[in-house]
N, C-alpha and C positions, 0 to 999 in steps of 0.2 A: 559965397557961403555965409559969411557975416551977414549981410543984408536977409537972407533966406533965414535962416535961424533968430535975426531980429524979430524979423516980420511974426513968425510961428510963436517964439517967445521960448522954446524948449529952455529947462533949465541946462545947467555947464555939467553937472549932476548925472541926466536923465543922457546926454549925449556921451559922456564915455561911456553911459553900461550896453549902451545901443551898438557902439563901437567895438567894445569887450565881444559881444555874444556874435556879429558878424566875422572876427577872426576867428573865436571858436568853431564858427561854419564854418572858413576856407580851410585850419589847419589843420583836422582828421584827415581828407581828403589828399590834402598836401604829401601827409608823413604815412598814405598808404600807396599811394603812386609809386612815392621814391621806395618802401619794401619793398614792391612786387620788380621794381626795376632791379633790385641790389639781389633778388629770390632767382631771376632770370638769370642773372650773371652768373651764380654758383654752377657748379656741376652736381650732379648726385652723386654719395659716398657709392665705389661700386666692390663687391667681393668675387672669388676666382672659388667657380665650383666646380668639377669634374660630372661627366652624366654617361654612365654606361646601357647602352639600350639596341638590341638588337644587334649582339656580337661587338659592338663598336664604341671605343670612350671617347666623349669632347674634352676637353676645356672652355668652358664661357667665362664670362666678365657679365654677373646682374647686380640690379641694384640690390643693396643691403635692403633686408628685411623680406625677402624674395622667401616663398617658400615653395616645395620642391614641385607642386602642380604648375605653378607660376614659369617656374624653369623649365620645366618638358615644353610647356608653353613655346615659352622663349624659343627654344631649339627645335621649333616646329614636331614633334615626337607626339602621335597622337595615340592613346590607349582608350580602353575600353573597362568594364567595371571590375572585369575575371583578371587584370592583368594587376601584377604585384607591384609595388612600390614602398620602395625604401629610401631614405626614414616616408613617413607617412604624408602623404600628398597633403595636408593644411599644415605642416611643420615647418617654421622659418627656419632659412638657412644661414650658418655661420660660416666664414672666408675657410676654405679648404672643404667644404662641404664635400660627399659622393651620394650623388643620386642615381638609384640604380632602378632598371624597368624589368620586370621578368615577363613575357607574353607566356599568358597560361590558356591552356584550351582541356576542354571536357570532352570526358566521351561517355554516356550513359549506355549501360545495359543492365538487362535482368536476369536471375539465376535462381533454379531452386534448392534452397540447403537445407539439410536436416538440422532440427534443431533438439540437442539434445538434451533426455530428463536426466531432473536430479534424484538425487539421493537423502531421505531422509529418516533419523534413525530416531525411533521412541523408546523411553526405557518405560517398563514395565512390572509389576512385581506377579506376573501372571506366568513369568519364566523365570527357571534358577539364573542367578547368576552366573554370566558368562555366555547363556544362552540365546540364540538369537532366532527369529521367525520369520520368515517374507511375505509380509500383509499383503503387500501387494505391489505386481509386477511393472518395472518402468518400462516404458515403449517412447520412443525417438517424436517425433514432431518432425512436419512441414512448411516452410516459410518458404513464399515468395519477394526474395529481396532487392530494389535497385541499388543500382551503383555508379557513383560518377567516380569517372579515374582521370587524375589532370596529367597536363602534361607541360613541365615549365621549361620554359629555351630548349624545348627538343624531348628533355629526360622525364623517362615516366616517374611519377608521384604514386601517393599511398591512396588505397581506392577510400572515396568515402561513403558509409549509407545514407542515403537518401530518402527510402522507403522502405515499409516493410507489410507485408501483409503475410499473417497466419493463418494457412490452410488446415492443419491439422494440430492440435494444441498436443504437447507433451503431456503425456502420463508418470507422476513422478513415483519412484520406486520408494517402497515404505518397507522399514525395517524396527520390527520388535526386540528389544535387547532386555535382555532380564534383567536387575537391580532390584535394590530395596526400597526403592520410594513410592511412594502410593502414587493412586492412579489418579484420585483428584486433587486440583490445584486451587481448591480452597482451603482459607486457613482460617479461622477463627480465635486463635490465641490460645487456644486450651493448651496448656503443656504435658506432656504425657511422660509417666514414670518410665523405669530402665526396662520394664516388660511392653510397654505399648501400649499402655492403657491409660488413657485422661485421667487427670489428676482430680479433677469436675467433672461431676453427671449427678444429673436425679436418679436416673434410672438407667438399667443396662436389662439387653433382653438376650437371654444364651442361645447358641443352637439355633440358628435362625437359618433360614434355607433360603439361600441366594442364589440366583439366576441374571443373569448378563444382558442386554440390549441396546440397539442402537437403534435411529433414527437418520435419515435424509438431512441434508442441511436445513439450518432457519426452520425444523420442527419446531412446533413449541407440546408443552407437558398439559396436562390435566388443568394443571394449575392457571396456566398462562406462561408461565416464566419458559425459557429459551430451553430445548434440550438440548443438553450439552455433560461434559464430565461433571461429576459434582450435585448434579441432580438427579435425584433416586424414585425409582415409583415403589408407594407404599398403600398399604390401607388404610384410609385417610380417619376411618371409624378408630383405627386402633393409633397410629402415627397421623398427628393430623397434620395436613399442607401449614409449609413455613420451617416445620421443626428441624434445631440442628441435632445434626447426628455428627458420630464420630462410629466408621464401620472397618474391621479385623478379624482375623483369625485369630481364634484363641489361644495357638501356640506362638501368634505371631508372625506368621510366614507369609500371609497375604496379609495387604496393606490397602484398602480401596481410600480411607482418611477422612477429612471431612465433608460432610456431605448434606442436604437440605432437600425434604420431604419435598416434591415439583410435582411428582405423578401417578398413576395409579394403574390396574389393567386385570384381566380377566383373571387369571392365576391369585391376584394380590386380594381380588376382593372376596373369592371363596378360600380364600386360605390355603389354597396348594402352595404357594410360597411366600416369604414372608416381605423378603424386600427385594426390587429388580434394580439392579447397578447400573446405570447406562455410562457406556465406552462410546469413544469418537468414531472407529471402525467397528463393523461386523465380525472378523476375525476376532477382535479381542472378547466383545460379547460370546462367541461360540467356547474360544479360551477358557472363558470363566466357568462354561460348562454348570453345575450345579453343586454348591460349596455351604460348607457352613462357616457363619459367622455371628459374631457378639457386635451387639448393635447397643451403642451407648448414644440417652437421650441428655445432649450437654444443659447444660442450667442459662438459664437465661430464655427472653421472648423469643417466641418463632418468628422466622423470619418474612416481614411483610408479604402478601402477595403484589403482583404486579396490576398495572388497572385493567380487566378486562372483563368483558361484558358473560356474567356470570351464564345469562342462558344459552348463549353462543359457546361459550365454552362446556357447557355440558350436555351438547347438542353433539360439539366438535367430540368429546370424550365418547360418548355413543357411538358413534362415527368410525371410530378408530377400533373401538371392541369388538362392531362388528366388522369392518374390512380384518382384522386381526385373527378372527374366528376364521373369515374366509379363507386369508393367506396359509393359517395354519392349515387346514381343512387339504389343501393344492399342495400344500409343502410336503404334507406326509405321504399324499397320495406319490409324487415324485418321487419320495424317498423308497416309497417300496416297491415303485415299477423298477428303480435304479438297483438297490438288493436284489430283487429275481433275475434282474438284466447282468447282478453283480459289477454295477458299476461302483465308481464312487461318486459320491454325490459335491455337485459344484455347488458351493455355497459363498465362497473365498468373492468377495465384492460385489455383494449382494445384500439386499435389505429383506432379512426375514425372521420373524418372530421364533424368540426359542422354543426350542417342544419340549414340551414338559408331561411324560408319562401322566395319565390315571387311571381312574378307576373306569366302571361302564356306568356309576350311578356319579360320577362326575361329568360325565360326559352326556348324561343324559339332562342334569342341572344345566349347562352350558348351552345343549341346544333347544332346551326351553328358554333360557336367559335371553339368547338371540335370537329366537322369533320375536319375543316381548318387543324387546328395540326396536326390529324393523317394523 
């Protein structure tokens, strides 16, 4: 080695650190040999869990940190996705652990049930207090529904739905109850004195002849805007679209509340009546029958219209005057085959314009108005 190291000339220096980094090679090697030998010798920590499954309880010996799939495992116990498992199949087990299997099985079937209407009450001020009216009549529903029923270690379980399919939808029963609160559900802040009359107005118009109507769902008014409660058909010459109103009886007894100029219609524009109320049901409209009322114009700008394509909508307003003229035209003709027949006339959930008497030089203006149109 002297001679060899002479010869090459390495420094004394340069061979320990040569030296150094070769036991650093042999000794990781060395000091993981001997863990894995000292790892082999151990035993693994083991804990004592009980396993109830199909009538019958073990006792095992698993290793710590075992959790309860791990164990059925173990004890050869084989389940499937419907079958129960307590505590929950990825939860490690603690020594004294109980794991428990329940075998659950389904049974599907189908049945048809009635499904039954509700009940729903509107107050009114169209009836005395205390009084109440049946808008309209509820009728039951159809439903085709499945059902899976389990059945755990034997005992039947609680069925569950699964599906449902509606054959015939419920009709829900509507009931009109009298009160004092008006009929629309807009408010505009105006506060009104102890008689019922806003404390703010420009103008107030007496004696005004009111008439009742409804509309189909998702109507919309003259205007554009949604019919709905709250929006009234007016003459747009005399009340122009937008304007808020505030509309009552003069002694107080009916209350329609506040309300905003949306629409217009054959009666409103030759002045047979002054403003048409629109109600959510048909019954209520016919309720209102023909009333007088005080029609106060609140202070402030009328309220925006909605965006809508001005010639379409007064295309669509045409449209509706004369289908309107028609309906009435059928309505009456009905009404008075049912008089001679002395029936009474079904009207009760039905969409049809109110009849409002006149004259023959009114009706003669009317059926000149509507050939013009068409």
């Amino acid at each position: 080695m002297q001679s060899i190291l002479s010869q090459v000339k390495i420094p004394r220096r340069s061979l320990l650190a040569l030296m150094l980094i070769l036991v650093m090679l042999v000794s990781p090697s060395t000091l993981i040999s001997a863990a894995a030998t000292s790892s082999e010798d151990e035993a693994p920590v083991m804990i004592e869990v009980t396993v109830t499954a199909d009538g019958k309880t073990t006792c095992l010996e698993v290793p710590k940190g075992s959790t309860a799939q791990e164990t059925l495992d173990l004890a050869g116990i084989f389940y499937d996705e419907d079958d129960q498992i307590s505590p929950k199949a990825s939860r490690e087990l603690r020594d004294g652990s109980d794991v428990v299997l329940r075998r659950v099985e389904w049974e599907e079937y189908t049945v048809e049930e009635v499904v039954p209407y509700r009940t729903y009450e509107k107050e009114t001020p169209l009836l005395e207090v205390g009084n109440t009216k049946l808008v309209q009549e509820g009728k039951d529903g159809l439903a085709k529904r499945t059902y899976g029923k389990p059945t755990i270690d034997g005992e039947p379980g609680d069925p569950e739905l699964l599906e449902e399919e509606i054959e015939e939808a419920p009709v829900d029963e509507v009931l009109l109850v009298g009160s004092n609160d008006p009929v629309s559900p807009l408010d505009f802040g105006v506060e009104t004195d102890e008689n019922g009359v806003p404390t703010e107005y420009s103008k107030v118009l007496t004696d005004q002849v009111a008439t009742g109507y409804s509309a189909y769902d998702g109507a919309r008014t003259a205007s554009g805007r949604e019919a709905t409660a709250g929006h009234v058909a007016v003459n747009p010459n005399e009340i122009p679209y937008g304007s808020r109103l505030y509309i009552t009886s003069s002694d107080g007894e009916f209350v329609y509340g506040y309300a905003v100029a949306a629409d217009t219609g054959t009666g409103l524009l030759y002045n047979v009546v002054d403003v048409d109320l629109f109600y959510d049901t048909y019954a209520e409209s016919v309720l209102n029958g023909r009333r007088t009322v005080d029609i106060y114009l609140l202070d402030g700008e009328p309220v925006e219209e909605e965006d809508v394509d001005e010639e379409s909508s007064e295309e669509s307003a045409q449209e509706e005057l004369v289908q309107e003229e028609e309906a009435s035209y059928e309505l009456s003709q009905q009404v008075t085959q049912d008089v001679r027949q002395r029936k009474q006339p079904e009207f009760i959930g039905k969409k049809q314009p109110t009849l409002i008497p006149i004259s023959a030089e009114q009706a003669k203006e009317r059926k000149e108005f509507t050939s013009e149109l068409k």
